[in-house]
N, C-alpha and C positions, 0 to 999 in steps of 0.2 A: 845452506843451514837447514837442517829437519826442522820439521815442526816438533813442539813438543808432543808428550802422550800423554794421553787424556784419561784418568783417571777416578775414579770414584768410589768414596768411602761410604760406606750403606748399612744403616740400620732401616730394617722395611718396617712401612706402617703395619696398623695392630690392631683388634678390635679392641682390646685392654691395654693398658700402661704395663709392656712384656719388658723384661729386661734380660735381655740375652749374652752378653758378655760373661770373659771367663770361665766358659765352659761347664756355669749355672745358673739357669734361665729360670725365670719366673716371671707371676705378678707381680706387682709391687704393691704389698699390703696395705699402704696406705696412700702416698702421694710421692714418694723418695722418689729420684731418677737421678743415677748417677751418671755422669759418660763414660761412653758405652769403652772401656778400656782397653779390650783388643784392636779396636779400628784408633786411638788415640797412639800406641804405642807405634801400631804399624804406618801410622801416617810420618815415624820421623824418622824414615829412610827415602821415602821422596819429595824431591826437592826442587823446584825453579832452578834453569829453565828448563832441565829436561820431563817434567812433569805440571800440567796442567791439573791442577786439584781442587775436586770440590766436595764437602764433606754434606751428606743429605744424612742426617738424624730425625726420620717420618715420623717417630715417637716424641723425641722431645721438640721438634718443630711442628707437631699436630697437623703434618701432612697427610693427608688422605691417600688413597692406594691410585683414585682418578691423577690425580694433580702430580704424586710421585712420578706416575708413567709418563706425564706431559715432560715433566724436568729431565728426566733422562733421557726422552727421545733428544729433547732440546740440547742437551749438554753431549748427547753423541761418543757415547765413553769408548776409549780402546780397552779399559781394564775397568772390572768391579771388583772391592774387596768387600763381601757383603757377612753380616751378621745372620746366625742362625740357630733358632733354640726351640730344644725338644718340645716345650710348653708350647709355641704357636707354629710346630711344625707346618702342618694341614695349611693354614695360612701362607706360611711363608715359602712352602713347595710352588705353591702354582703360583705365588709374584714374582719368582725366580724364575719360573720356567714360561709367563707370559714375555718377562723382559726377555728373553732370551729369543722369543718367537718375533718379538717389534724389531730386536737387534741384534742379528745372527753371529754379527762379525767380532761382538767383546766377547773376551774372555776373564771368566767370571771362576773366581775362590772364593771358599763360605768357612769361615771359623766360630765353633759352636760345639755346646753338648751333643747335641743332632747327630755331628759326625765323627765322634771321636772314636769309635771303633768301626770294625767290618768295612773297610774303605771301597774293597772293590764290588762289594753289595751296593754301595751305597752309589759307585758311578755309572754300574748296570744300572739300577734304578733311575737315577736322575741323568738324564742325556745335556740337560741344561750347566751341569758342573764341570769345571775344567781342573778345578784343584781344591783342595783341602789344605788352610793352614793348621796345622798338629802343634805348633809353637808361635805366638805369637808374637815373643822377644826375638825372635829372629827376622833376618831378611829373605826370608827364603823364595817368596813369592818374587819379589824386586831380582835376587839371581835368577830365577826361572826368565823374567820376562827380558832379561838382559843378557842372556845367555852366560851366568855364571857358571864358576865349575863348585862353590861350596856350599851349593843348596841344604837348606839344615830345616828341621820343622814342616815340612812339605810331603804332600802327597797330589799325583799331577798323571793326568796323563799322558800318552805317548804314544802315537801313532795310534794300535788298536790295545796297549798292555799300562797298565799301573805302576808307576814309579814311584814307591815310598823313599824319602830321604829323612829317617828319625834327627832327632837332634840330641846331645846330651848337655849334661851339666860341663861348665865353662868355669872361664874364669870371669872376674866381674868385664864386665860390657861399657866401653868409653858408648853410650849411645848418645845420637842427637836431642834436640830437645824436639817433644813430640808439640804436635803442630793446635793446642790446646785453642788458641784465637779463631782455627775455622769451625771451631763446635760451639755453636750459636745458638742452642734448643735451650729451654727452662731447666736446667740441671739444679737438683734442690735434695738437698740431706736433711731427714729430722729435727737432727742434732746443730745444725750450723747455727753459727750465733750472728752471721755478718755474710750477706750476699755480692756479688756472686763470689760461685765455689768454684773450686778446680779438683781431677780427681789425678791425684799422683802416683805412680806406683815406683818402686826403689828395688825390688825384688820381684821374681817369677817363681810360683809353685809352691812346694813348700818340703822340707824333708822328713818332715813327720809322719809316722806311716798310718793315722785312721783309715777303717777299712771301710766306712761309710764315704769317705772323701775321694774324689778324683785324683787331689792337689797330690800327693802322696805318690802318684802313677807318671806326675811329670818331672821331666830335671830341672829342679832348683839352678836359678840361677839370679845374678844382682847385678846392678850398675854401680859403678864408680860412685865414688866421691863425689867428685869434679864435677861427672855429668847431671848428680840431681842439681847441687847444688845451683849450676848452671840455669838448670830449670826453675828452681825455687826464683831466682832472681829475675828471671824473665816475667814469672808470674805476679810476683810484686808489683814490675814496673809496667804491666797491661793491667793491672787493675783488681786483679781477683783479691778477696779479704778474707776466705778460709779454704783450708785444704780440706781434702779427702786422702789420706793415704790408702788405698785398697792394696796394700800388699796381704796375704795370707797370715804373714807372721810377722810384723815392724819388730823390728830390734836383732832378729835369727841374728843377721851379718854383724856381729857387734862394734870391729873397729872401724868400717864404712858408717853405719848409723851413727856412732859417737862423733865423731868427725861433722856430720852433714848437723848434730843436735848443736853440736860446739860454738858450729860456725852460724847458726841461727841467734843463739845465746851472744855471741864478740857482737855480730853486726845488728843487735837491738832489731830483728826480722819484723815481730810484729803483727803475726799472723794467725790468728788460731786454724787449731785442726785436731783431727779426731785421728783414728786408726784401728785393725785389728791384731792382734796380739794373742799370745800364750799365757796362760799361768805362771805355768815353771819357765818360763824366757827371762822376767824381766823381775828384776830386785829391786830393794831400795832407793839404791843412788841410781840406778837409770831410770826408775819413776820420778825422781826427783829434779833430773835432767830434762826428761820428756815434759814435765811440767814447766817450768823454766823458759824452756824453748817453745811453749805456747799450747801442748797440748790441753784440751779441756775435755774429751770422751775415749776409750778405749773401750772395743768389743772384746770380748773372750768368749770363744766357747766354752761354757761349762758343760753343758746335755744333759749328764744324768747327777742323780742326789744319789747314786749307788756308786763304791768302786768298783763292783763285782762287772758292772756293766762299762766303765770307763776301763777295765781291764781290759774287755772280750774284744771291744771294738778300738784298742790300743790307743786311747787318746796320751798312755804314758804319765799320766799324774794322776794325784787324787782328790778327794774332796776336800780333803785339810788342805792341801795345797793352793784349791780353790778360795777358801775360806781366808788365809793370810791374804794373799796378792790383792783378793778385792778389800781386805783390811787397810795395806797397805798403799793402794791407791785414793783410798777415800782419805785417808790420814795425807796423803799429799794435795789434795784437794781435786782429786780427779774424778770426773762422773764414769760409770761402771755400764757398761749394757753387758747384759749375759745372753747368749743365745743356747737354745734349749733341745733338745732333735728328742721328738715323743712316738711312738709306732714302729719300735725295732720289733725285729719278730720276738713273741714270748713276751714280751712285756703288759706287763697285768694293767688293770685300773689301778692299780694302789701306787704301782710306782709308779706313776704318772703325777699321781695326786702327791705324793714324795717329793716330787722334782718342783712342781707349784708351789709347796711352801718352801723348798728351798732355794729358789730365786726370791724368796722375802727373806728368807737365814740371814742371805747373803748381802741384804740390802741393798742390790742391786737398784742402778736409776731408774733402768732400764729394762726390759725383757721383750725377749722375741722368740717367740715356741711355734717350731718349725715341724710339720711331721716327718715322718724317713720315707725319703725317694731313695728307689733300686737305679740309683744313676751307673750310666754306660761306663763301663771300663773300672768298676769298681768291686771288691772281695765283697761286697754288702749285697751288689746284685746277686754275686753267685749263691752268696749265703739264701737269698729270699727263691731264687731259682730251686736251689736243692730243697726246701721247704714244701714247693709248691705253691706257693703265695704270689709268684707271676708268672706269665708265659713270655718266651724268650724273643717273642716280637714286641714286646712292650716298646715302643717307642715316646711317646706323648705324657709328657711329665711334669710337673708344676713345684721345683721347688720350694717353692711357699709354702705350700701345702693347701691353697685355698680349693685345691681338688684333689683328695685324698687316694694316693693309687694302691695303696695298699691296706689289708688288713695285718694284725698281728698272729694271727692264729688263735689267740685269744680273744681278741677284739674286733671288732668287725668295722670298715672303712665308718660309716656310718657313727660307730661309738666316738673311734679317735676323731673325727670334727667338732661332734660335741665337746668331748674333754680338751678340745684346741680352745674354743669358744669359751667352756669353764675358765681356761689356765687364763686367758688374757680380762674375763671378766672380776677374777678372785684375785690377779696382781693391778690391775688400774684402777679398781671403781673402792680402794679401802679412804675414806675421807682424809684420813692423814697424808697419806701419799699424794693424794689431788692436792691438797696443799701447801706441802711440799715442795711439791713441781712448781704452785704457781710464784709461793716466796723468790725459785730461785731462777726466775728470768730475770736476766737483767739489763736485755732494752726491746723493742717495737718489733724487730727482726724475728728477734724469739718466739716470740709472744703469737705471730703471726703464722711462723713456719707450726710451732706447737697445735696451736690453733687449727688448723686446717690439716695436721696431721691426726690431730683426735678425732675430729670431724671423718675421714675417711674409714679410720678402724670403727670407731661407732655403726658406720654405714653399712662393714662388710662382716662386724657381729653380730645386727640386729636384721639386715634385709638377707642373708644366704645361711642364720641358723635354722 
């Protein structure tokens, strides 16, 4: 009987709280850390006993970069699937490429913004890399290492040449349940009203075409019924008390989502949980559903207070449309975050200051004002390339925006920090809304995660304006 093969799921330590999953990395503005969803998803294709697994999360287990190298020398892996994002490049290049010099013999694939274009640039450069996951819903890596013939999502090399294997959109995916129990780190959302969390995702990508977005560039694709629901009840029964759904767009799949909301609703589930979502996606009766079945927050991009501007960069709805849905979410009693994108090229001060009061219009709970990163493999880079506004090695990027990589052409890197600083000073600090927020905790959980998440943004408006 072989031995099994030894494996390892890797998020690298950080000098910051990085969060490099789905292929947008950043800091974490405050204290949030979700699990890291690409290494969650790709853990539920290996399995005992032909896989020995151990999941090292350096960020959310506050492992040090010493102590990481010790674990890995100790654990002895044949295979790493490691985490990696443009934000803590420079970092995570040489702990990749040190492990790599301790342990010649694994072979090691990295899935991240980092690498999502220019593949075989990126395997000249880095001698330490044996492959590129491009899809993370897929098993691509596990056929490589097993010699499949239906490698999908992968990019790998091969004697001395590049093997890209794209993947496309599918039908929905019977997946396993991903292996949520070996990720052990402090994982913690603003928003959760009850610890611990779980982060679930039901769907991959997104079909909506923003030219500021990635999601847009990969194939959409969903799971089963069966198989979240599968998941949902495991989750229950190890202990978790709120979800995370991190899919792109909760609801796109309508008769899959009704189905898995339904079946939440028959069996009294019991669980709150949050998600991201569309304007124009979701109606009445499926907000009404979504409530029902436990939600209690839903993200929406809104961006801009212009439709000239949710035109150009095709978010496909408009402002009125924004205006109902967050109407009609609060009339179901659901909390609202609005996410905000400020520093598209040409964009003045005023519409900026536009967009600030209009995440009050909109009553939003919530707000998160983001500046625009020239992310890789995006119509928004090309747009800022053709401008002049970046050069085409930009690599090191902060989706957060707590490092400004661009100016507007109008505004200068410098400006848009400050109006970042303004937007979040002029939506939290109005007395009514503090008050507001503190009426509607309604237990110790809250009160604490809230707490200690003001406390951070305070921290990172007052000590880096």
């Amino acid at each position: 009987m072989s031995l099994a093969k030894r494996i390892l799921f890797l998020n690298p330590p950080g000098k910051k709280i990085y969060i490099r999953d789905y292929y947008c990395s950043k800091v974490s503005k405050a204290y949030y850390l979700p699990q890291p969803v690409d290494l969650l998803m790709q853990s539920a294709f290996f399995n005992k006993p032909d896989y020995n697994i151990l999941v090292m999360d350096c960020i959310a287990e506050k492992i040090s970069e010493t102590d990481a190298h010790k674990k890995i020398k100790s654990f002895n892996p044949n295979y790493i699937i490691g985490q990696i994002g443009s934000v803590s490049l420079i970092e995570d290049r040489l702990f990749y490429s040190t492990i790599k010099k301790e342990n010649p013999n694994v072979i090691m694939a990295c899935s991240g913004d980092a690498f999502l274009e220019k593949h075989p640039e990126k395997f000249q450069k880095y001698d330490w890399l044996d492959a590129i996951i491009t899809n993370f819903f897929k098993d691509g890596f596990k056929q490589l290492i097993e010699g499949g013939e239906d490698i999908e999502g992968l990019v790998y090399r091969q004697d001395s040449a590049f093997i890209t294997k794209n993947s496309k959109r599918s039908k929905p995916i019977d997946m396993a349940v991903p292996k949520q129990h070996l990720f052990r780190g402090n994982y913690r959302m603003p928003f959760a009203n009850a610890l611990p969390m779980a982060t679930v995702l039901t769907n991959y990508a997104c079909p909506y075409p923003c030219t500021f977005c990635i999601m847009s560039t990969l194939p959409y694709t969903t799971r089963t019924a069966a198989s979240i629901i599968a998941e949902l009840k495991e989750l229950k029964v190890n202990g978790y008390k709120f979800l995370y759904f991190s899919d792109q767009t909760f609801f796109q799949s309508k008769t899959i989502t009704n189905e898995v909301l339904e079946w939440m609703v028959e069996e009294d589930y019991g669980l709150s949980w949050m998600c991201f979502s569309r304007v124009d996606v979701l109606n009445e009766k499926e907000l009404k559903l979504m409530k029902t079945a436990g939600c209690t927050l839903i993200m929406f991009g809104v961006e801009w207070a212009e439709d000239d501007l949710l035109t150009h960069y095709k978010k496909h709805y408009t402002t009125k449309q924004i205006e109902t849905t967050f109407a009609l979410s609060k009339k179901m009693g659901i909390k609202r975050l609005g996410t905000f994108l400020i520093g598209v090229p040409g964009q003045s001060r005023e519409s900026i200051l536009n967009t600030i009061e209009f995440a009050k219009k909109i009553e939003a709970d919530y707000a998160s004002f983001n500046v625009a990163v020239p992310r890789s493999n995006t119509s928004f880079r090309t747009e800022a390339l053709a401008k002049g506004l970046i050069d085409d090695s930009l690599e090191v990027m902060d989706q957060s925006g707590n490092e400004v990589t661009i100016g507007t052409g109008v505004l200068s890197r410098n400006e848009l920090k400050q109006l970042k600083n303004k937007a979040y000073r002029s939506f939290y600090f109005r007395p009514q809304y503090i008050w507001e927020r503190l009426i509607s905790l309604r237990n110790w959980t809250e009160l604490k995660i809230h707490s200690k998440e003001g406390f951070y943004v305070l921290k990172g408006l007052f000590l880096k304006s």
